[in-house]
One Martini backbone bead per residue (centre of mass of N, CA, C, O) as a GRO file, in nm:
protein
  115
    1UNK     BB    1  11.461   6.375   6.101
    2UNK     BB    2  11.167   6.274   6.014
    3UNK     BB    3  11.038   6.317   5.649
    4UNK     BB    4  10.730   6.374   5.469
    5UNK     BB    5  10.673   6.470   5.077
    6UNK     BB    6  10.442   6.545   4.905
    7UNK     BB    7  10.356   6.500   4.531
    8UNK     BB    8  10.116   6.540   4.240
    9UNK     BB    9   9.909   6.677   4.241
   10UNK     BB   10   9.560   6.753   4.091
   11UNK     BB   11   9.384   6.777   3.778
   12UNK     BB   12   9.187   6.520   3.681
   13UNK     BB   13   9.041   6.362   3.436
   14UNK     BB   14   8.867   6.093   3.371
   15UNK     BB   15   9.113   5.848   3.270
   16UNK     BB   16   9.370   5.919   3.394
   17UNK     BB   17   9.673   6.047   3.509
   18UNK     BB   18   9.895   5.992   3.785
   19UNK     BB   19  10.187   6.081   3.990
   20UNK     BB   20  10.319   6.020   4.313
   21UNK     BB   21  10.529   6.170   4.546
   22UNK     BB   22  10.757   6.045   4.815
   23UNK     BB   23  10.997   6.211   5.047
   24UNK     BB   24  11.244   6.078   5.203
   25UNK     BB   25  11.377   6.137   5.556
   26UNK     BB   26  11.619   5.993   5.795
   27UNK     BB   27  11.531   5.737   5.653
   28UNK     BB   28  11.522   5.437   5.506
   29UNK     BB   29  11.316   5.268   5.248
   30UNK     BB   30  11.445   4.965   5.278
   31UNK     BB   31  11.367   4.962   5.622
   32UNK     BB   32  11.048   5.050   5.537
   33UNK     BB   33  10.740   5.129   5.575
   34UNK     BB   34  10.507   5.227   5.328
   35UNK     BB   35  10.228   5.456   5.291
   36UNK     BB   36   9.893   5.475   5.150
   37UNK     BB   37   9.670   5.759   5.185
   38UNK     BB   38   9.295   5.863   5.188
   39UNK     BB   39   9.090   6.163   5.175
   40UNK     BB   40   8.796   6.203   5.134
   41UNK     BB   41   8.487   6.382   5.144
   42UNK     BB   42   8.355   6.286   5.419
   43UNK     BB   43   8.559   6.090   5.495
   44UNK     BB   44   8.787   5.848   5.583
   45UNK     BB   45   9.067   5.688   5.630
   46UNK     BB   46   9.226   5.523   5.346
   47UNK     BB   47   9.400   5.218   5.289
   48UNK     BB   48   9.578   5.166   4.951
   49UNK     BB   49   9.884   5.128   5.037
   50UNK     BB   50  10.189   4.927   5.050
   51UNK     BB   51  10.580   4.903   5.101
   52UNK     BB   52  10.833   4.717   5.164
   53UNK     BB   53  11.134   4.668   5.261
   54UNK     BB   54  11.134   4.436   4.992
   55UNK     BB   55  10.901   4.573   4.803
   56UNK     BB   56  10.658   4.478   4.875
   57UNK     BB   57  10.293   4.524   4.769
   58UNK     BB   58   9.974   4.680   4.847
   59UNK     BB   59   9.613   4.623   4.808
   60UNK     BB   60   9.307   4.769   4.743
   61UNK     BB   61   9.057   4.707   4.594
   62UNK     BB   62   8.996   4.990   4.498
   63UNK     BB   63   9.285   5.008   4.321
   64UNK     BB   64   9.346   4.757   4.237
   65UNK     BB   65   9.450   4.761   3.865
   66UNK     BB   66   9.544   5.100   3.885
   67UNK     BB   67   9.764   5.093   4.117
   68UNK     BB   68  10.149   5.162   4.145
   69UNK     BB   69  10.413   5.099   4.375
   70UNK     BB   70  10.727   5.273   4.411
   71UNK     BB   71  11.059   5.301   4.383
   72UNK     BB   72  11.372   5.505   4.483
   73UNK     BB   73  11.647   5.444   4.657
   74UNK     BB   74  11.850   5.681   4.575
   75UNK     BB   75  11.595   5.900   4.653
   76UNK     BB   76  11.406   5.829   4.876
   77UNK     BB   77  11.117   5.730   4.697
   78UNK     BB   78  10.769   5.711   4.674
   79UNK     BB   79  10.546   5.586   4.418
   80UNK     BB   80  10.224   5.650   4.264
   81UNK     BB   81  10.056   5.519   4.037
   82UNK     BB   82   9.773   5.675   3.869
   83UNK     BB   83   9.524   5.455   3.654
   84UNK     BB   84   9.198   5.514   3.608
   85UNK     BB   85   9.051   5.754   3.713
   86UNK     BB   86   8.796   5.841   3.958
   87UNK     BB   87   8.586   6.069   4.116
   88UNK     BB   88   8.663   5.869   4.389
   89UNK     BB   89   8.949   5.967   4.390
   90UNK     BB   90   8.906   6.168   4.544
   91UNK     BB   91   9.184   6.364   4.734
   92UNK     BB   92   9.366   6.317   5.001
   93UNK     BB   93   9.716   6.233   4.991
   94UNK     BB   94   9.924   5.989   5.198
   95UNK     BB   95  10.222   5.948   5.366
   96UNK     BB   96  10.358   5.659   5.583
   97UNK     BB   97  10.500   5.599   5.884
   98UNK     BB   98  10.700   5.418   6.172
   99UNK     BB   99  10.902   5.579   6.417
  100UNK     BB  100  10.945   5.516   6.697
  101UNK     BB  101  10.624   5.514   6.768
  102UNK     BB  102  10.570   5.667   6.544
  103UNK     BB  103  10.339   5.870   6.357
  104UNK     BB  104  10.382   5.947   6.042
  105UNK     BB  105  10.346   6.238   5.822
  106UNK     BB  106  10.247   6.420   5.580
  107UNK     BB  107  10.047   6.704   5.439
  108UNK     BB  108   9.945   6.643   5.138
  109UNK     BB  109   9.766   6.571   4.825
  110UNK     BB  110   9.557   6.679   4.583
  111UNK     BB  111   9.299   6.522   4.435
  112UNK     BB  112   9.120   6.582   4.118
  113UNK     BB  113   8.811   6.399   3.919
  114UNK     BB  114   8.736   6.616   3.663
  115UNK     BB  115   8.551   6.740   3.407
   0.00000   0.00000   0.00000
C-alpha cells in the first residue's frame, strides 16, 4: 500500500522559514515523481513544484527563489524547505504521487504565515 504523510506544517511570522516533510512509503521515491501543492483559503489546489526520479524539480512562478524541494532517498522523505514566507502562502501543503493510475495524497499539512 503506497501512503504519503506530510508534517512540519505550523504557524510562521512573514519572512520566515519552514521546512515540510513527505514521508513516502510502498514505493520507492527515486522510481516516482512526487509533487507538492497547495491549497489556500477560498482558493482552488495549486501546483507549487515537483521533483522527478532524476532529481530534477521544477517550480511554479509563485514559489520560484523561495521555496526549495529535495529528497532523503534513504529515507525515502521528499521535502519542501520555504523561506521567505508571505501571508500569501498560507495555505494547506499536500504532497502527491501518481501509482497504477491512482492518484494518491497525503492527508496535508497547514501553514499559516501571520504576524
Amino acid at each position: 500500500q503506497v501512503q504519503l504523510v506530510e508534517s512540519g506544517g505550523g504557524l510562521v511570522q512573514p519572512g520566515g522559514s519552514l521546512r515540510l516533510s513527505c514521508l513516502v512509503s510502498g514505493i520507492n521515491i527515486t522510481d516516482s515523481t512526487i509533487l507538492w501543492y497547495r491549497q489556500g483559503p477560498e482558493k482552488s489546489r495549486e501546483l507549487i513544484a515537483d521533483i522527478f526520479s532524476d532529481g530534477v524539480a521544477y517550480y511554479a512562478d509563485s514559489v520560484k527563489g523561495r521555496f526549495t524541494v529535495s529528497r532523503d532517498n534513504a529515507k525515502n522523505t521528499i521535502y519542501l524547505q520555504m523561506n521567505g514566507l508571505k501571508p500569501e502562502d498560507t495555505a494547506v501543503y499536500y504532497c502527491n504521487t501518481a501509482w497504477k493510475s491512482r492518484d494518491l495524497w497525503g492527508q496535508g499539512t497547514l501553514v499559516t504565515v501571520s504576524s
